[in-house]
N, C-alpha and C positions, 0 to 999 in steps of 0.2 A: 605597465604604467601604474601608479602609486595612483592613492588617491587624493593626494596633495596637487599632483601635476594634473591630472585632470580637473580637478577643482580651478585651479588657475587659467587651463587653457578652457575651462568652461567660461569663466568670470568674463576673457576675454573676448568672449564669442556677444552678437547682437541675439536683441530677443527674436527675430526672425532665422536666425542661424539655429538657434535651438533647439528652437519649434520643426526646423528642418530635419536636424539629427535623431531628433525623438521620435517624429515619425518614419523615418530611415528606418530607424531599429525596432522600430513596430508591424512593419513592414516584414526586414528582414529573417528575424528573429522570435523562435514562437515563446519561449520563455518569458522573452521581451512583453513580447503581448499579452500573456496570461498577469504576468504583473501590472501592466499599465492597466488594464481592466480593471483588475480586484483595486488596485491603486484608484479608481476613478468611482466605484462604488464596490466600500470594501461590505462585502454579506460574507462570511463567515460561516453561514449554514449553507449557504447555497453552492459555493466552494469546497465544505466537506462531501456534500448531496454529490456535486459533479467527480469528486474524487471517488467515491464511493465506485460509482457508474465505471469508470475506469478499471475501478479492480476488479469488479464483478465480471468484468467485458475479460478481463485477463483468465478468470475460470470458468468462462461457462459464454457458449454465443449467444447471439440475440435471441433464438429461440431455444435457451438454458437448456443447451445440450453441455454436457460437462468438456473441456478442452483436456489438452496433457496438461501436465502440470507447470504452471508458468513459472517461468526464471525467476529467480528472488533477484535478480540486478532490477529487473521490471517494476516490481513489489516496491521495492525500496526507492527506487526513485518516482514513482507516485508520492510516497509518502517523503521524501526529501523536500521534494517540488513542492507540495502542500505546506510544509514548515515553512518555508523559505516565503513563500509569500503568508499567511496565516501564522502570527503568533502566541494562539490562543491553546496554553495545552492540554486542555478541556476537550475540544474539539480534535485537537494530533490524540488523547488518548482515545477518542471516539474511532478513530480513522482505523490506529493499532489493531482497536476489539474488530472491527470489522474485519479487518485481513487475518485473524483470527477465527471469525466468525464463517468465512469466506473458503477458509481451508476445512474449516466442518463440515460444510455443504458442500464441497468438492468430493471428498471422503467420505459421504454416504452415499453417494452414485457412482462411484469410482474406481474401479479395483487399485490399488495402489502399491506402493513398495516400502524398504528400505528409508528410500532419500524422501520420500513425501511426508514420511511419518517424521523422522530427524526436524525436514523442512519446517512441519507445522509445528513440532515442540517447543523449536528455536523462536520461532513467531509469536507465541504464548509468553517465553521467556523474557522477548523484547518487548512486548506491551506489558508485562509485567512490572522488569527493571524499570521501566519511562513510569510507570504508575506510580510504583513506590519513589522516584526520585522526584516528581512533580507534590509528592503528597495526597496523592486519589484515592488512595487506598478504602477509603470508606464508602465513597462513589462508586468507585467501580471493583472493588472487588470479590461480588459475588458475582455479578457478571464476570468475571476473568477466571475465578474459579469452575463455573458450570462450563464452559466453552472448554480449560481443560480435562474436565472428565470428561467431557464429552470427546474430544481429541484421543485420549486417554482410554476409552473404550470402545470409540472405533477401531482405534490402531490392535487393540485385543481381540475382537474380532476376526479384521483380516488374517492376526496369525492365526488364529483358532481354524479356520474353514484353510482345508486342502486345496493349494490349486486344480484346478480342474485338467490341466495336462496330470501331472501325478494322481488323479486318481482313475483316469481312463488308459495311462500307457502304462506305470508303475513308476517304483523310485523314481528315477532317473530322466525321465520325461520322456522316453523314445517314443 
């Protein structure tokens, strides 16, 4: 449906009919709800705060034991979701540094691989690009720099230290 035709078959709906569909969809739909909320009192910090919550809960449980490492589909739609109601890009770069920040302190309690390190470069990369494309650069970029050295020399680290199979059975890991 366009949003011309909805507009129209909205126009010709009563104000009680409305009020009906809107709570329908608030009801039905969680998206729905997170918008009509922030829509009803939009806080913007408080919204980052609860995003935040989210992705911390994605690496680490309630009692910050570290998890495997969460799906970047997961990642990214926290922070889609976050856009999409919040158009403040202050705060999306705030959100960026965190899942950056987030993969740091994942990565010092962590043994990790290959794909976690790729994972968190790319994450750096994308809070990067959004920074410099919004113009933050002064704001936040020595924040974005320290998070990746520090990415940056954990991932040196892990290569440095022998897995612990290879240096109890040899090469090859028997």
């Amino acid at each position: 449906m366009s949003k011309a035709r909805l507009k129209k078959t909205l126009s010709s709906l009563s104000k009680e009919q409305i009020i009906e569909i809107v709570t329908e969809m608030y009801d039905a739909r969680k998206e729905a709800k997170e918008y009509l909320e922030y829509w009803l009192e939009p806080d913007s910090d408080k919204e980052l705060e609860r995003r935040e919550v989210m992705i911390k809960r994605l690496f680490f449980t309630t009692s910050d034991r570290p998890r495997k490492l969460p799906s970047v589909t997961d990642i990214k739609k926290v922070v889609k979701d976050f856009t999409t109601i919040c158009f403040d890009s202050e705060k999306t770069a705030l959100l960026l540094l965190y899942v950056c920040d987030s993969y740091a302190a994942w990565m010092k309690v962590k043994r990790f691989g290959q794909t976690a390190s790729t994972v968190a470069l790319r994450s750096v990369e994308t809070a990067a690009a959004y920074i410099e494309s919004t113009g933050q650069q002064e704001r936040f970029g020595l924040r974005l720099e320290n998070v990746r050295n520090l990415i940056d020399q954990l991932i040196r680290q892990e290569q440095e230290v022998p897995s612990r199979r290879r240096r109890l059975f040899g090469r090859w890991g028997w």
